[in-house]
N, C-alpha and C positions, 0 to 999 in steps of 0.2 A: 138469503135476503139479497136482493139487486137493488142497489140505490140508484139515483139519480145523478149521473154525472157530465148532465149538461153545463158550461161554464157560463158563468154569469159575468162575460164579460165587461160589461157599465160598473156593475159592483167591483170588481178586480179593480177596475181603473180607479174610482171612487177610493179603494184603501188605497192605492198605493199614492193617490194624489193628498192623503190625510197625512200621510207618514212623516216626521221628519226624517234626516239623513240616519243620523245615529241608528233610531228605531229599526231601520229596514236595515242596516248591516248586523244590527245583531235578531233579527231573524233570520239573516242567511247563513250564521252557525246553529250548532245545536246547543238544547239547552242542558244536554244530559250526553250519558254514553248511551242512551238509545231512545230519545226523546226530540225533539224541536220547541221553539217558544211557539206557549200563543199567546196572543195579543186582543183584550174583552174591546179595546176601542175599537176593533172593526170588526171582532165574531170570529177571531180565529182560535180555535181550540188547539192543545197541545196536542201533535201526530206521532206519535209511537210506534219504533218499528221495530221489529225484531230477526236477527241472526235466521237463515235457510243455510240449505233450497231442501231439508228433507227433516225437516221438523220445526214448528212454530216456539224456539226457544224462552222467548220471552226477554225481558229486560237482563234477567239474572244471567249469568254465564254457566253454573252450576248450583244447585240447591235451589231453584224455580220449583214451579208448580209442576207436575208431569202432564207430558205432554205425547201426542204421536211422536212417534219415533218410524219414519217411512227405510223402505229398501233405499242404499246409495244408489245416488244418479246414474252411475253406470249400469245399474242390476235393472233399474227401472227403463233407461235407453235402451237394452236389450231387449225389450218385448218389438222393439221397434214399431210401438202401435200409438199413433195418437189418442186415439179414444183414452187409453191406460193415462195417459198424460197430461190428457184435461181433465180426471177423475183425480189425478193426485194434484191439480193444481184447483180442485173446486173443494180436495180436501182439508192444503192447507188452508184455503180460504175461512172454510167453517172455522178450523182452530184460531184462525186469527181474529175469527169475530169472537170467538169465545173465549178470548185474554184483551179485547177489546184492543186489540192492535191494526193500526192501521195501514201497513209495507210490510211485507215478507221480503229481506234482500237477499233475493233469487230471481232467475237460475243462473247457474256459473254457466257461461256458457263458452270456457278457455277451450282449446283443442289440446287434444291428447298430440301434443307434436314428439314428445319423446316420453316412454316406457316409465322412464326412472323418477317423474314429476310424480311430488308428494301428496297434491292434491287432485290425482287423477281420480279418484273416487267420486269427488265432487263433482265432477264435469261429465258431460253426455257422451263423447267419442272422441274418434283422431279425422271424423270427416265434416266441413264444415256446412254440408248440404243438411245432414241429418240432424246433426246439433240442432241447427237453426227451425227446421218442422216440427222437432218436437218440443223444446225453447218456447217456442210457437204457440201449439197448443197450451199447454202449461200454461203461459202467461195466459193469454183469452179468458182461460179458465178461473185463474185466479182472478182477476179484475173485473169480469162478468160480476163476480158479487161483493165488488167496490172495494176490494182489497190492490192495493197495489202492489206491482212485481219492480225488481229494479235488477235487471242484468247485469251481469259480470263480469269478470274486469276490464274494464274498455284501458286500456287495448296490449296483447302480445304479453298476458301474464303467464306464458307456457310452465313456469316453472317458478320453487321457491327458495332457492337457493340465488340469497343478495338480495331477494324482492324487493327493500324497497330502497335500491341503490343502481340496483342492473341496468344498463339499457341495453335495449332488443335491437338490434340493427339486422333490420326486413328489408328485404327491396318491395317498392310498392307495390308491384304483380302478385307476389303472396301475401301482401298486406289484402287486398283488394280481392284476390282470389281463398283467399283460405281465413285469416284472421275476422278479416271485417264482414264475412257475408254471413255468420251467423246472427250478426247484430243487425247486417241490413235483412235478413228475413223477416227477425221478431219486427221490428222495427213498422217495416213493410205488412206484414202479418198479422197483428196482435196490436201495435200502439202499445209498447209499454210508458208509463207515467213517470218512473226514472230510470238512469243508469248507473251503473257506478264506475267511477273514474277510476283507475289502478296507481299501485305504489311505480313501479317502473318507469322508463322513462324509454322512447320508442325512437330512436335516430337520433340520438343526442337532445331530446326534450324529455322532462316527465311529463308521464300521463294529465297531469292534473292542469300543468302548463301546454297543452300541444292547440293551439289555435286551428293549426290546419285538422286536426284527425275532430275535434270536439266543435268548434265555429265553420268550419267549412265541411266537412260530409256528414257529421250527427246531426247538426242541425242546420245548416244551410243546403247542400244536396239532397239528402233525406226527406229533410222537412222534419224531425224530429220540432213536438212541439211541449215533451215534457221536461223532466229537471234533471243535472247531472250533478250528482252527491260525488263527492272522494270517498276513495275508500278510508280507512278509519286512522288519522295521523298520518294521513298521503301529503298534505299539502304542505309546500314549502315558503312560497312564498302568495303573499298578496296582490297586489300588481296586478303581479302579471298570471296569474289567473284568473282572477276576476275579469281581466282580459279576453283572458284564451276562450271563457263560454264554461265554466266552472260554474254552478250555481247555488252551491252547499257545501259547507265544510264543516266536516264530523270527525271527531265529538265535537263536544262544547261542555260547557262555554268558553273555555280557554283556547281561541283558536290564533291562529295567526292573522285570517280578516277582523278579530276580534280586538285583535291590538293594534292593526296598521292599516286597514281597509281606510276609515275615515280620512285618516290622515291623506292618504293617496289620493282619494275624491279632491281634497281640499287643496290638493296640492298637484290638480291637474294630469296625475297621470292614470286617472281610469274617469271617464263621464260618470254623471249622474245618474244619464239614460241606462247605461250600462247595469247601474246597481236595480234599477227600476225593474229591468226586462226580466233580471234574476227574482226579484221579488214577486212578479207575472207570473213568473213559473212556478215560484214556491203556491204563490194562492191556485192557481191552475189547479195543484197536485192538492192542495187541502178543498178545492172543491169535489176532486175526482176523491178522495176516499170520505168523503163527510164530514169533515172538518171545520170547513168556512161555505156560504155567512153562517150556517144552523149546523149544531151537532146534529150528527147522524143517531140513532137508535139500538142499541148492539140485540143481537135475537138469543134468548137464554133456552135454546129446544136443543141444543146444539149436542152432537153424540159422544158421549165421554169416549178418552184413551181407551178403554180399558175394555168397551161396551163392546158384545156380538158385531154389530156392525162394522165397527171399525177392525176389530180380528179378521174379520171374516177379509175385509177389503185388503189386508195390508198383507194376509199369508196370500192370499191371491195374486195379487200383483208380484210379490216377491216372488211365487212360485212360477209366474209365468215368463217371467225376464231370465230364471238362471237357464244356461245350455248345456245340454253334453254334448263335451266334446269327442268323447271317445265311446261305443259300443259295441265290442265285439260282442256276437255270441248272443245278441240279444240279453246278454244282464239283467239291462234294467227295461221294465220298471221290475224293484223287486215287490213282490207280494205278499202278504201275511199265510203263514201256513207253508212256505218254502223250504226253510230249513231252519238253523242256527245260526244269528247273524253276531259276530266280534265286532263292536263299534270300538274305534282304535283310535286315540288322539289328546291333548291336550284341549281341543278348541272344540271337540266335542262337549266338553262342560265347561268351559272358558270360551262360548262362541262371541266369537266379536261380530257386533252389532252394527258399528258405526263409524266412521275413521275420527282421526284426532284435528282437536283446534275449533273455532268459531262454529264452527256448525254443530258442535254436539249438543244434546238434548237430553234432558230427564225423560226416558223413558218410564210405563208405568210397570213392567215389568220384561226382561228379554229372555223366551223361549229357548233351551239351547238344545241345542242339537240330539244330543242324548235323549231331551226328553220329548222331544218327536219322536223320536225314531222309537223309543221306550214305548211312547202312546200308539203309534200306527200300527208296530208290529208285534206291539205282545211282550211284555217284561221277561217272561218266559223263556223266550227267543233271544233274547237280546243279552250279549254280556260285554259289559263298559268296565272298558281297559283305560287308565291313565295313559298320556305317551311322552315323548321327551316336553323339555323346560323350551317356552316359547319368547319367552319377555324376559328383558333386562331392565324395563323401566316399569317399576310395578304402578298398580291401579290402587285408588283410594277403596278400602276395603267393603264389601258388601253389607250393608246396611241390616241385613236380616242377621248379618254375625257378630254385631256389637249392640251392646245396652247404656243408655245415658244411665250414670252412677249415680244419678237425685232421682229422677223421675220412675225409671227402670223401662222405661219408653224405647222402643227401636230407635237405632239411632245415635248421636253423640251427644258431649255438652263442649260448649264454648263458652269459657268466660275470658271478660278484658278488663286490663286492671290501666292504672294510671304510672306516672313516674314513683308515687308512695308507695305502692304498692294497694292501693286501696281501689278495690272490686268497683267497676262503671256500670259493669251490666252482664247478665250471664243469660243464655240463653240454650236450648235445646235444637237438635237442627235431626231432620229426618233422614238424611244421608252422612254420610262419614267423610266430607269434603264443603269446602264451601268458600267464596270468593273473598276477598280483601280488598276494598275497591276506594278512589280516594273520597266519595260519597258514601260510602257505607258506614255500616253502625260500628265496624271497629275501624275506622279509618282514624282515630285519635287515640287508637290504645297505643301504651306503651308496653306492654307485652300483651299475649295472648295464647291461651291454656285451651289444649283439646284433651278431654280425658275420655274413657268409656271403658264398660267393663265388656269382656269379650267371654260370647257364646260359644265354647265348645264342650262337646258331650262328653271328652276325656282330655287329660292332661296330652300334651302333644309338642313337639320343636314345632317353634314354628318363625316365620321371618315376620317380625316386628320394628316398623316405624313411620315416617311419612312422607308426605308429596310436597312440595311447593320449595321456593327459596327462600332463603333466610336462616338465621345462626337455628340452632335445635338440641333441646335435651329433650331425651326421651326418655322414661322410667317406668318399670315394670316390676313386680316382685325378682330381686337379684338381682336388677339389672339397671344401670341407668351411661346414657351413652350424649356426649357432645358432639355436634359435627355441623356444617356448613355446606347450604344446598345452593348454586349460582343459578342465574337463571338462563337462560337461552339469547342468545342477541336477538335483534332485533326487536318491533315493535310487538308487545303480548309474548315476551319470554319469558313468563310467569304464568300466563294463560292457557297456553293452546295446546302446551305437552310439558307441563311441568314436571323437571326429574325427581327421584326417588332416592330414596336412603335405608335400607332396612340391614337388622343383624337379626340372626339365626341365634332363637332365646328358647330356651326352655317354660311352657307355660302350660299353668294349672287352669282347670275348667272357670270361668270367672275372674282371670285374673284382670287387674285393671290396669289400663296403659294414659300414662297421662305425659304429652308430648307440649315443650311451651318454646316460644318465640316471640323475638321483640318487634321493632317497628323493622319496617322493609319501606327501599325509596320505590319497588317498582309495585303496580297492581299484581296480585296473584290468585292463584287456588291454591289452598292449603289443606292434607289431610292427613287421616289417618294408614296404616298400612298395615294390614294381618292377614299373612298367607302362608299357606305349608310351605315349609323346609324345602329345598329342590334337593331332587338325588341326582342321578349317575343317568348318562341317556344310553348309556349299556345294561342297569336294570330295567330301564324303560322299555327297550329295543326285546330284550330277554322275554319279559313278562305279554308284550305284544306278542310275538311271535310261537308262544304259547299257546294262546288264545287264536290265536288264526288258524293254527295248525287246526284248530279242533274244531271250529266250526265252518258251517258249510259257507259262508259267504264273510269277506274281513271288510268292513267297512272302515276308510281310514279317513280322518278328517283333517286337513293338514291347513295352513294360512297364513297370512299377514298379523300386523298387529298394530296397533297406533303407533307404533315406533317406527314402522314404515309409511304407512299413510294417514301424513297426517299436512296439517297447513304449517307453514313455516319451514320445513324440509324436505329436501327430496331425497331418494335414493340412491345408494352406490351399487346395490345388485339387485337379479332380480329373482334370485337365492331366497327359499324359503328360509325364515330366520331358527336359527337353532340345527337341531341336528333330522330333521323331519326327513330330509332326504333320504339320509338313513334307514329310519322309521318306516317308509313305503316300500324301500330295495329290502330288507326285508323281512316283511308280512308275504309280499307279491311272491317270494321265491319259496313260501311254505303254503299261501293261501288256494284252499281249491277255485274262489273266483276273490275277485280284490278289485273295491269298486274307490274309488280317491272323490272325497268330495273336498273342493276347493273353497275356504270362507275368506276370499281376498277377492278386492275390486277391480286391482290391476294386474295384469300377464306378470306371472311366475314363470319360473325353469322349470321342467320338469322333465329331470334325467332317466326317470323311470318309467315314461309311458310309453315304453314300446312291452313292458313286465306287467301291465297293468290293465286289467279286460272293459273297467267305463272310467268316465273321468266328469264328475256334475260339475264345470264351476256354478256358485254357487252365491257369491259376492259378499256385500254386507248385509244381510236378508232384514237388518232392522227389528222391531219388536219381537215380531212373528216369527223369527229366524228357525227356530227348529221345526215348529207345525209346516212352515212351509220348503223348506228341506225333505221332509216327509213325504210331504202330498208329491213334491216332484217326484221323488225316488219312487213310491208305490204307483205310479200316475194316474194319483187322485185329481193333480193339474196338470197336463203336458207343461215339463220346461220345453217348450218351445221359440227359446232365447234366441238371439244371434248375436254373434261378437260384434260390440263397436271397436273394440281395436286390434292390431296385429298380434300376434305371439311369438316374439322369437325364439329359437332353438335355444340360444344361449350368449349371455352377456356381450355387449358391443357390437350387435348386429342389430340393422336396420339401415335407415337412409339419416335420422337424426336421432344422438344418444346422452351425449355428454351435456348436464343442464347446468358447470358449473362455469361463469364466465370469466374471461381472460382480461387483466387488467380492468375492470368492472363493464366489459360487455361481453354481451354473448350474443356472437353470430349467426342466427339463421341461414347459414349458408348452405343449407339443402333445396332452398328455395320451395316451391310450391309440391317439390316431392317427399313430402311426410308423410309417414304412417302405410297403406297399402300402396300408395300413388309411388311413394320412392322404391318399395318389396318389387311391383310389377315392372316400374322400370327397370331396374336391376337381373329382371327373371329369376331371380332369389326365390326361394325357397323356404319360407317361413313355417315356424311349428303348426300354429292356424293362422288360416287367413281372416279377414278383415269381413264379416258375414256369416262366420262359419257357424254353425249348430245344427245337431242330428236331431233333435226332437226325437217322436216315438212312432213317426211314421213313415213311411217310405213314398215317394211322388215320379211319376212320369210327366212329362213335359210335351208335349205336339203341337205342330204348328202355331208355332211364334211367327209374327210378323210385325212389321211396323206400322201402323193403319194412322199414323197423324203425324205432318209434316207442317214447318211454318221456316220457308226458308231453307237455310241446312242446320235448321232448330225440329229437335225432337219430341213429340209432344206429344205422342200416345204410341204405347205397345200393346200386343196380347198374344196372351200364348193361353192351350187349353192344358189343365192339370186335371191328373186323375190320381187318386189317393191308390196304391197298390199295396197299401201295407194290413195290415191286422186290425190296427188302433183307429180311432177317429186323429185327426192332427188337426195342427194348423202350421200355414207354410210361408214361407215372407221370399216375395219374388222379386229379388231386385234383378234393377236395370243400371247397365253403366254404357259407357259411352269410353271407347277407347280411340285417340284420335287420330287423324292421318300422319301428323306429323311426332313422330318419336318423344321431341324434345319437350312434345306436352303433356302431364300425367293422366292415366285414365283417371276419370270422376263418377260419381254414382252420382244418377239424373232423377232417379225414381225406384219406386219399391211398392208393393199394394200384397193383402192377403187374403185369402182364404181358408176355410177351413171345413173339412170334408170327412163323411166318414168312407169305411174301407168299400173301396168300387165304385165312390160317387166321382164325379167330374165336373169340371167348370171352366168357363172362357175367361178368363181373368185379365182386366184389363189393368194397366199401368199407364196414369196418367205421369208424363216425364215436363220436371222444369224447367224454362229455360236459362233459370240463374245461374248452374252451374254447368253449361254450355257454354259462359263467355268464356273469353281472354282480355283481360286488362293490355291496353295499350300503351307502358307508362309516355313513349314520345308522343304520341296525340292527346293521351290521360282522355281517352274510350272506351268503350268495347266493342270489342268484335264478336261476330260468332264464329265457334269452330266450323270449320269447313270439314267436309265428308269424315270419314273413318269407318268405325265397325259399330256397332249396338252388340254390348253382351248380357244376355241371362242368363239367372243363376243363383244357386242356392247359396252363394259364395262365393269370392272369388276363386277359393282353391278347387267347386263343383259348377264350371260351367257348362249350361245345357243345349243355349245355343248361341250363336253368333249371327250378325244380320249385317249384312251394308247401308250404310244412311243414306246412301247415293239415291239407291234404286227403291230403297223398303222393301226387296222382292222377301216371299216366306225362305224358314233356314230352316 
């Protein structure tokens, strides 16, 4: 459905000239944690929006309705195709109309400036050219059918570590060249309707306060003409943001303009006008999703999670963003009927789906790995080996393994009782976790009791207890244990990775586990916790390498886990966690072929890939994860990916690493050379570069030329491709621009694809922009354009094919 999102500007003016003062400031908080007021005297409906950029979560933070669950934004950025990325932003759209939600807050559109950031998963790349086109599309897409997008986090939230205390001290040129040009593409591109302002604070201002970066280039150079939300508990003071060009503060209703906004009006230090222009905006934005004067109409055709269609869309996508990186020998794709294949791993049946924190989502169920590879290639074929212990912080237990003990229902029971002890309310919940919220239904309990009797087919050790913070007794047949869970600093240390507590118990088929806890000051998720016993990662190591020896092909699946990427922390290495390194050095040194598939978002170490014949990364594939795992490996889909960011060899290389800051700042002192841009300056030598992926086909390149000039602005290339390989492919040609002068990093200007089968050919043109051809001038605060240099193609930076002068455009 496309609604109407002309503005009715008379009518805007009309409420805001109804309003009194009061009224309009507490419209410009929210009414909920993820709601806004409305208001029936002028037709404003309540606007509801909910947690992205890669599934339509809903109000709930856990225990919602289930919902798509899409590939992480880096797996999706991978395909490097826009098409892909206004399909998943027309996707989320449909699910947002169908929870009748009106903002999806997405995309993250932070730069990958360092390896070790928590929430790189979330985010598109480490280039701010690509971020921003595909940002781009995405949003159009999304808004196209009257759902609002609201980009992320304005501004310099590279990292999570202090987020929301840090300040980021940029010099403007990389403010201007790298941070802010993905916001000025969407921006430019797409109109998005909000944005969200960050916890951080960028040169000694927080985000939410910064007059110049939010009142002078979002919406006075730009022209931005929609609304800027905080991020959630960003705002510190009123005043003086309500000043700086802040126009929403969330949550609500307990905000800080909520308590001191009026006051401040009346007291001369923010206009009237001022609170008006904000309440333009808010109406602006409740006319753009259907909200004011008329409710909008929600469409109930809409494709469930769970339907053909949406399977079909989502192992697709995932399937075409992962890369190989490594294929000797032609590997892969492997095929049914080849041989015997050892799948080797713990994340083969524990495949992670999604990273940790706000963005997560009830999926309606996640595919794992095993059982793709089980479905593709024949159970027959296939023998699934456990491998070593992955996670220190365990997960609220699989739902399919425990039984509510009244109903006998999948699932748990929760009851809450009072300070007598007397029962308020008990209820059944369809997962084994679920929120604490200071609005929710146990938000006045004085204790609260999870019990559930647990599915297993034989008596078994197994590790028994729960998730969240706060005091906890646990009991089980034999067993019963006291301890105390703290929660994480910062704001959602209770939410976003809440820790774990379990002991290693002896348990009969059915036994029941009933865990209770009193009141807690912070919100949380709370659960339960039953999983096998861990062993020795020398059994583990033993038992694999068994099984490799003896079949013809060791498939290893090694990865990340929410305990590395996740919101709220970053990382100290880039070390697969546990003993997995191990695990690949040696299968590799017994296996006749050993193919490593990678299920992590962001560049890991990998000591062993010179022992190792392919290498899928593979990301967070989302629902679909194992079917489409499959399809790339057999190439039922060419992964035809490309890296959005660098790889380094190993720990503390690159141009910027360390995310955690000194005396509460952190330095961008790499300046505009991050990610590939600082690798190529340096002539460094990275594990992969910044583009890299073999796909399943092989390409010649002739005559390249530069055929569009504007200035000493670059503005069209082509070069002719001919597929020389076996396979049909598809191929992603970028263009970069390396400049005359040293001291300025190369940039990627453009990219365009085709796709061919074996012996066809085509002139493929690259249309190049000229945005990331400036130079920020901060003494005149202009731009310039680069003067001369080289034009490079390439299938990557570490495969270029050819090189060209901008001077002359003569062919290379």
């Amino acid at each position: 459905m496309t609604i109407d999102t002309e503005i009715p500007h008379a009518t805007i003016d009309e409420a805001v000239s109804s309003l009194d003062l009061r009224t309009k400031i507490r419209l410009l908080s929210g009414a909920r944690m993820f709601s806004l007021h409305g208001d029936t005297s002028i037709g404003l409906e309540e606007i509801v929006m909910s947690d992205g950029p890669t599934g339509v979560r809903g109000e709930a933070v856990v225990g919602g309705r289930p919902s798509c669950l899409l590939p992480n934004a880096t797996l999706i950025a991978q395909t490097w195709n826009r098409n892909v990325l206004a399909e998943v932003g027309e996707l989320l759209a449909e699910e947002a109309q169908d929870q009748q939600t009106h903002i999806v807050l997405g995309p993250t559109i932070n730069l990958h400036r360092t390896p070790l950031g928590g929430r790189l998963f979330e985010c598109f790349s480490e280039d701010p050219y690509l971020t921003g086109v595909l940002a781009a599309a995405y949003v159009s897409a999304l808004q196209a059918k009257g759902i609002g997008a609201s980009p992320k986090h304005f501004l310099a939230n590279e990292s999570e570590t202090q987020r929301t205390t840090v300040d980021c001290v940029v010099d403007e040129r990389s403010l201007r060249e790298l941070y802010l040009l993905p916001f000025e593409i969407v921006e430019q591109d797409a109109t998005p309707w909000t944005v969200m302002a960050s916890y951080n604070g960028v040169n000694g201002t927080t985000a939410t306060e910064h007059d110049e970066l939010i009142n002078g280039v979002l919406k006075s150079e730009w022209g931005f003409d929609g609304l800027v939300m905080s991020d959630w508990f960003a705002t510190k003071r009123a005043a003086e943001s309500a000043n700086a060009g802040l126009d929403l503060v969330m949550p609500g209703p307990d905000t800080v303009w909520d308590r001191g906004l009026e006051k401040a009006v009346r007291a001369g230090h923010v206009s009237e006008a001022t609170i008006d222009d904000h309440v333009r905006r808010l109406l602006t934005l409740a006319a753009r999703v259907g909200a004011f004067p008329t409710a909008r109409s929600w469409p109930k055709d809409i494709a469930r999670p769970d339907s053909d269609k949406r399977r079909e869309q989502l192992r697709r996508i995932a399937a075409e963003g992962m890369t190989v990186l490594k294929n000797d020998g032609g590997v892969l794709p492997l095929t049914p009927g080849t041989g015997t294949v050892a799948v080797i791993g713990r994340h083969a049946t524990d495949t992670v789906a999604q990273g940790g924190g706000s963005a997560r989502v009830r999926p309606p169920h996640v595919v794992s790995i095993a059982e793709g590879l089980e479905s593709a290639l024949g159970t027959d074929s296939v023998t699934l080996v456990d491998g070593v212990e992955t996670r220190t912080r365990l997960m609220a237990v699989p739902p399919s393994m425990v039984r509510d003990p009244e109903s006998g229902e999948q699932g748990i029971r929760v009851r809450a009782f009072d300070e007598a002890g007397e029962l308020l309310e008990s209820r059944h919940i369809e997962v084994a976790e679920l929120e604490v919220a200071e609005d929710g239904w146990l938000a006045g309990a004085h204790r609260i009791e999870l019990s559930a009797d647990v599915a297993l087919p034989a008596p078994a050790r197994m590790r028994v207890g729960v998730i969240g913070p706060g005091d906890w007794t646990v009991a089980t047949s034999g067993h019963t244990e006291s301890f105390t869970i703290t929660p994480h600093q910062g704001p959602g240390g209770g939410l976003h990775r809440p820790k774990s507590h379990a002991s290693v118990v002896p348990l009969e088929a059915g036994a029941r586990i009933t865990a209770t806890t009193g009141h807690h000051y912070e919100m949380r998720i709370i659960g339960l916790v039953v999983t096998s016993a861990p062993r020795s990662s020398a059994a583990a190591i033993s038992e694999a390498v068994e099984a490799a020896a003896g079949a013809d092909t060791a498939v290893v699946v090694v990865g990340n886990t929410q305990e590395q990427e996740t919101e709220g922390q970053d990382q100290k290495t880039l070390a697969l966690p546990g003993d997995q390194d191990a695990l690949v050095a040696a299968v590799a040194a017994v296996a006749r072929r050993t193919v490593v598939i990678v299920n992590a978002a962001s560049p890991v170490l990998m000591p062993w890939i010179d022992d190792v014949d392919a290498v899928l990364f593979a990301g967070l594939p989302g629902q679909e994860a194992g079917d489409a795992v499959a399809a790339a490996l057999t190439g039922a889909i060419e992964p035809a990916g490309r890296l959005v960011t660098t790889f380094p060899r190993h720990d503390g290389e690159g141009p910027a690493w360390d995310p955690n800051p000194t005396a509460g700042r952190l330095s961008y002192s790499e300046g505009t050379a991050i990610g590939y841009r600082g690798w190529h300056r340096d002539q460094a030598d990275p594990l992969f570069w910044f583009g890299h992926g073999l796909g399943y086909a092989s390409w010649d390149y002739q005559e390249a030329r530069v055929h569009q000039m504007e200035g000493t602005i670059v503005r069209g290339v082509e070069v002719t491709l001919t597929n020389i390989g076996t396979r049909h492919g598809r191929e992603t040609v970028q263009v970069y621009r390396v400049p005359r002068d040293p001291a300025d990093p190369v940039r990627l200007i453009g990219w365009s694809q085709v796709s061919l089968g074996p012996g066809e050919h085509d002139t493929v043109q690259v249309t190049c922009d000229h945005r990331p051809q400036r130079v920020w001038d901060p003494a005149e605060r202009r731009w310039h354009q680069l003067p001369g240099g080289t034009i490079v193609i390439a299938r990557g930076l570490g495969d270029v094919r050819a090189s060209l002068p901008v001077d002359s455009g003569q062919e290379g």
